[in-house]
Structure formats: C-alpha cells, structure tokens
Steps between C-alpha positions, in 0.01 A plus 500: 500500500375162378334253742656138518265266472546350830396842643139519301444134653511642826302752417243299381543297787419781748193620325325145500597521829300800609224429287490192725515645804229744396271198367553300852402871681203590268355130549594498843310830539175328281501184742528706885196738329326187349558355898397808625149533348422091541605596885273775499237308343525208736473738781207664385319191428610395828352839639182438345497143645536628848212746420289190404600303830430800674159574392401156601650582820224757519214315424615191693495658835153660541392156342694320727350699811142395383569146440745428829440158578536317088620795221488355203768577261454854264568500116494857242670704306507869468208614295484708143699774395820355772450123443889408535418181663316292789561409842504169716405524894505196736484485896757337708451392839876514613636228641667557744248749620523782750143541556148310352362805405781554268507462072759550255413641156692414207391700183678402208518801230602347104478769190395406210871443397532227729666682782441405819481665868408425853416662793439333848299683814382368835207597550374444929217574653479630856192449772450829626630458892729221448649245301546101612822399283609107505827508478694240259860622583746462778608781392462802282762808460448769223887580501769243650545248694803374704593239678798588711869517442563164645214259721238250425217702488194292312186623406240175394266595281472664145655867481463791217626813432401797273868610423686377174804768617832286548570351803185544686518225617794328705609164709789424658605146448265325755176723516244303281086553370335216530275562182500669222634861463268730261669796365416799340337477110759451246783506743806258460567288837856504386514865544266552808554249730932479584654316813794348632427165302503463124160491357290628808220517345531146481695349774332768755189429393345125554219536206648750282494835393203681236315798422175663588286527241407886578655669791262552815414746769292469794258777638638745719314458888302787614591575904149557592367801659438514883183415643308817661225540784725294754452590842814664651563241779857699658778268543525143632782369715539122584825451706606270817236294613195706342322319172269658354212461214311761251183404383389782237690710220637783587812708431752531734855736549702201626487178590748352726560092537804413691653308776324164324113640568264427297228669291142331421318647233157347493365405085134358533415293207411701205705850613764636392690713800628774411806691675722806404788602676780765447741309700518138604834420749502116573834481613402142643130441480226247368174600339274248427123473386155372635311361250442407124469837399801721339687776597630784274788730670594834401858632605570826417829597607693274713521135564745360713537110552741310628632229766219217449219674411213358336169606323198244428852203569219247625604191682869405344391751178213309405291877538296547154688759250159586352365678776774811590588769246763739568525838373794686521549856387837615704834603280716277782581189440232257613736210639441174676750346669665296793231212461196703418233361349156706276253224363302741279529693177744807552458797257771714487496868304800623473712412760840258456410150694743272686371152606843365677610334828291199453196744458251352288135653315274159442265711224536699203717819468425730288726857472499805272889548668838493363667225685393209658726289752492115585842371699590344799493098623137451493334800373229403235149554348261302397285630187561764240728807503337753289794768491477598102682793548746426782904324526430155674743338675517150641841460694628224732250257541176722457239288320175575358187250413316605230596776229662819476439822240788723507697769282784346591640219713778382684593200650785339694635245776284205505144685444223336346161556292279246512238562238125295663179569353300498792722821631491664171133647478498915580202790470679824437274798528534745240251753517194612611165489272198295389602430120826252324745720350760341270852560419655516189923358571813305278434677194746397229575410122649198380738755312598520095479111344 
C-alpha cells in the first residue's frame, strides 16, 4: 500500500522529533558531567585551601605560645615538590573578650588557583592554679536564653550567646536587654532570637542584635582537693545562751549554730584559717570573724541554713566578701533562705543551689552543678555566677549584680541582671601545677566560597 503524502510528513515529523529529544538528553548529559567535574574541581581546590589554612594553623600556635604578649603576623607557602599555594596568619584579640589571656588565630589558606580558605581557633592560656577572668558580659549562655512567657524581666548590660539554632532565644512582649545581644557566628537574629513582638531582636533589644566573631568557652573550675593534717577537734555545739569561738584549724564532725548564737572564728592578719566540716546545721545562727585575716571552709556533706542566719554579714552587710571561701562538696541542695545572708565566695561541686526567701550570697558563686535557683521578693547576689554547665533561673523578683555564665537561662516575673564592672572580676581555679597549660577551643572553617 502506497503512503499519502500527508502520512510521510508525519513521519518525518516524528523522527526530527526524537533526534531532538536525544540532542537536548546527550547535551544535557555533557553539561551535568561538565558541572560535575568543575564541582569536583572547586572542591578539591577548596580541599587543598583548607590544607594550606591548616598548616598555618600549625605553625601559628607553637609560635604564638613563644611570643604571648605581641605575635607578629606569619606568612609561607608549602615548600617543593607540594607547593599548591601559601598561607596568611594574623592574631585577633577578640573583642568582646572572655579572658586577657585569650587570642584568636585566623590563617587564611589561597592555592595557587586563587582559591581561598579560612580557619579560626582560640587559642587561651591557663595559670596553673587559677584563672582571674574580667568579665565583659551580663550575660553569657552557650545554648538559649529565655525570658519568660509573659513579665518584665530586664537584664542591663550586653548579652551573647554561642547558639545560631532557631529560637534560642525568646521575649515575651515586655522583657527587654538593655545592650546589645551577640549571637552565635554566622547565625541570623531573624531565626534565633523569636518573641511575642515583631522583630525581637530589635524591639526586645535596646542596642541591637549581632554576632560573635568566634564562639567562646570558659575554663571548666577545678573543686579543689581537701586540705589534710587537720587536727580532729570532735564536734562543736553553740545553742541557747552559749557563744563560742575557735581559734586554730581543725576538722570537725559537726558543727551546730542555732537558737541565734554566735560563732567567732579568730583570722590574725596574714592567716588564712582553715576549717573542714562534714556537717554544718545553722538552723538560726551567726558566724562572724576576728580579724583581717581570711577564712576558707570546707563542708563535706551537709549544710543546713535557714531562718536569719548569717556568715561574715558585718554590721548591716558591710562584712568584706574577700575574706570567707566556702567549699561545698554535699549532693543536697545547698540552699539559703528565709533572710539568710553568706558574704563570701561559695563553691559549689555538684550539688543543685537555691538562693530564695529573700536569701542573699554578697560574693562570687561559682558551681560545677546542673541547676542553679534565684526567686523570691528580695533574694539576690552581688558578683558573678559562674554556673557554665548548670539551668539558671531568675524568677519573681530575684536579682543579681554583676554577671552570670550559664548553659542555659531562664528568667521571669520582674527579675533583673544588672551587669557592673566592679562585681564582675572572678579567679576560677582550674588545676593544680607549677607550669601554663593552654587550650586549643572554636575551631571552624569559613566553609566553600
């Protein structure tokens, strides 16, 4: 049978057809492949970038250890047979900064094809003992921060954060920072920092909202071991109308302060008293010192303080912080409350802490806990709450003066933070020795160009 023509026009039509569709697929084919190898190629140069930026990660840091106080900035490449390219390193002094013994190394790796990596570290260096930090924040969370469901909570002074995850960060309508707000590197305020109000991260916050430049961590305290060759002095019992004074160190089982006696513990000028204890009970008691000198308490197990109580209080609280450390290595909850009063630095291991019930700690707290307490009309601190790895919560009217490190924080009712430089000075101890160490934290890439 003959073919009209109509029908070899269709034909026709159909096979320029495919041979279309197989042109568009072949050269579709040649362009993902061609894609393909100029992604793998940018990704290898960009490998061997990072290897450049890397390697002058490795020479900057020994240099940097030898030349603390003014590091000069490092230029080099890699040598013969590997020369692929050079490297850039300059030191940063962060700002804001966590601690003065603190750098930030940028090396800055470019191949010879013009492709270009960088690498940031914080670099810190740690007095063997201790560490004095001067803190710049009000306050500093690694993971979120919130402000309450509803309240006025206010916290006046700059803030930061190390989380870019969404909504780390939340206000209801009236809570406010007055300062800036420093989030995570590279995160979007938009996206971390949500609230009841349009724009939080605007209208919550009085100076605005940016990034850290790297992210930063703070040395973990050391609880220090217990002192040994104390005489075993029995227990102690003050009650009724009996006072009573100790004059030497010594350990003791208990000590018992109650029915508003009081103990004197006698400091000469240039001493340091020391006293361990497994339990002290001052269910409504005063201890108070004699002298300039400083006294260093060791509570093992128990502590129990309530109704009034006071410790180094002074004449209407004026009694010097400086001179009473408190060591506390129970797994209850050390708790002050129903007006009691500690001027001194309290050290806490691992125990939860409640300061409530118009309670109040005029001194530095510093806590290797989970959770950390402030609530009640009138119960407060003055100086810094060093609680890097504990829950914080500021309820009611709780209010602290000075700064807070946390994991995470909470706040609600009509609490405040008010950030003061003068209460924002802490020594952490982290370790025992005779030589710096340094640690090596924030490592990251400023990812594919």
């Amino acid at each position: 049978m003959k073919k009209k023509p109509n029908e070899k026009g269709s034909v026709m039509i159909v096979l320029v057809a495919m041979l279309a569709i197989i042109g568009m697929v072949m050269g579709a084919g040649i362009i993902f492949m061609n894609n393909g190898n100029r992604r793998a190629w940018s990704t290898a140069r960009s490998n061997q970038a990072l290897y450049l930026a890397e390697a002058g990660i490795e020479k900057a840091i020994p240099y940097l250890k030898d030349h603390w106080d003014s590091p000069s900035p490092i230029s080099d490449s890699i040598p013969q047979p590997n020369n692929i390219g050079n490297y850039n390193v300059i030191f940063i002094k962060p700002t804001p900064s966590p601690s003065p013994d603190c750098w930030v190394i940028s090396s800055t790796g470019t191949t010879n094809s013009g492709k270009s990596e960088t690498v940031y570290i914080r670099l810190t260096k740690i007095t063997a003992g201790e560490t004095t930090l001067n803190l710049d924040l009000a306050l500093f969370t690694y993971n979120s921060i919130n402000m309450g469901s509803k309240g006025s909570s206010r916290i006046v002074g700059d803030v930061g954060i190390n989380s870019t995850t969404n909504g780390s960060v939340y206000f209801p309508w009236s809570a406010m920072i007055e300062g800036h707000l420093f989030i995570g590197p590279n995160g979007d305020p938009s996206q971390v920092v949500k609230g009841a109000q349009s724009k939080p991260w605007e209208k919550n916050v009085t100076l605005g909202t940016t990034n850290l430049p790297v992210l930063r961590t703070y040395p973990a305290p050391v609880f220090p071991t217990e002192p040994t060759g104390l005489t075993n002095r029995g227990s102690l019992t003050l009650q009724g109308s009996t006072n009573g004074t100790i004059s030497e160190d010594g350990y003791y089982t208990k000590i018992t302060v109650q029915n508003n006696t009081t103990l004197t513990i006698d400091v000469p000028n240039g001493t340091e008293r020391k006293i361990m204890v497994d339990e002290l009970y001052m269910p409504q008691g005063n201890i108070i010192l004699n002298g300039t000198g400083k006294l260093t308490l060791y509570v093992k197990n128990k502590f129990t303080y309530t109704n009034g109580s006071k410790i180094n209080y002074g004449v209407d609280g004026n009694g010097d912080p400086t001179k009473v450390t408190i060591y506390y290595n129970g797994s209850n909850t050390f708790s002050t409350a129903g007006d009691t009063k500690i001027n001194g630095t309290v050290f806490v291991n691992n125990a939860d802490m409640v300061i409530g019930n118009s309670g109040a700690i005029k001194g530095n707290i510093i806590t290797g806990g989970n959770n950390v307490s402030i609530s009640g009309d009138g119960s407060a601190m003055v100086g810094v709450l060093y609680a890097s790895n504990a829950n914080v919560s500021l309820t009611n009217s709780g209010r602290i003066n000075g700064a807070v490190i946390a994991k995470n924080f909470n706040a609600s009712g009509n609490s405040r933070i008010y950030y003061t430089s003068s209460n924002s000075s802490i020594t952490i101890p982290t370790g025992e020795g005779t030589s710096n160490s340094f640690t090596i934290s924030d490592w990251r890439s400023s990812g594919f160009n």
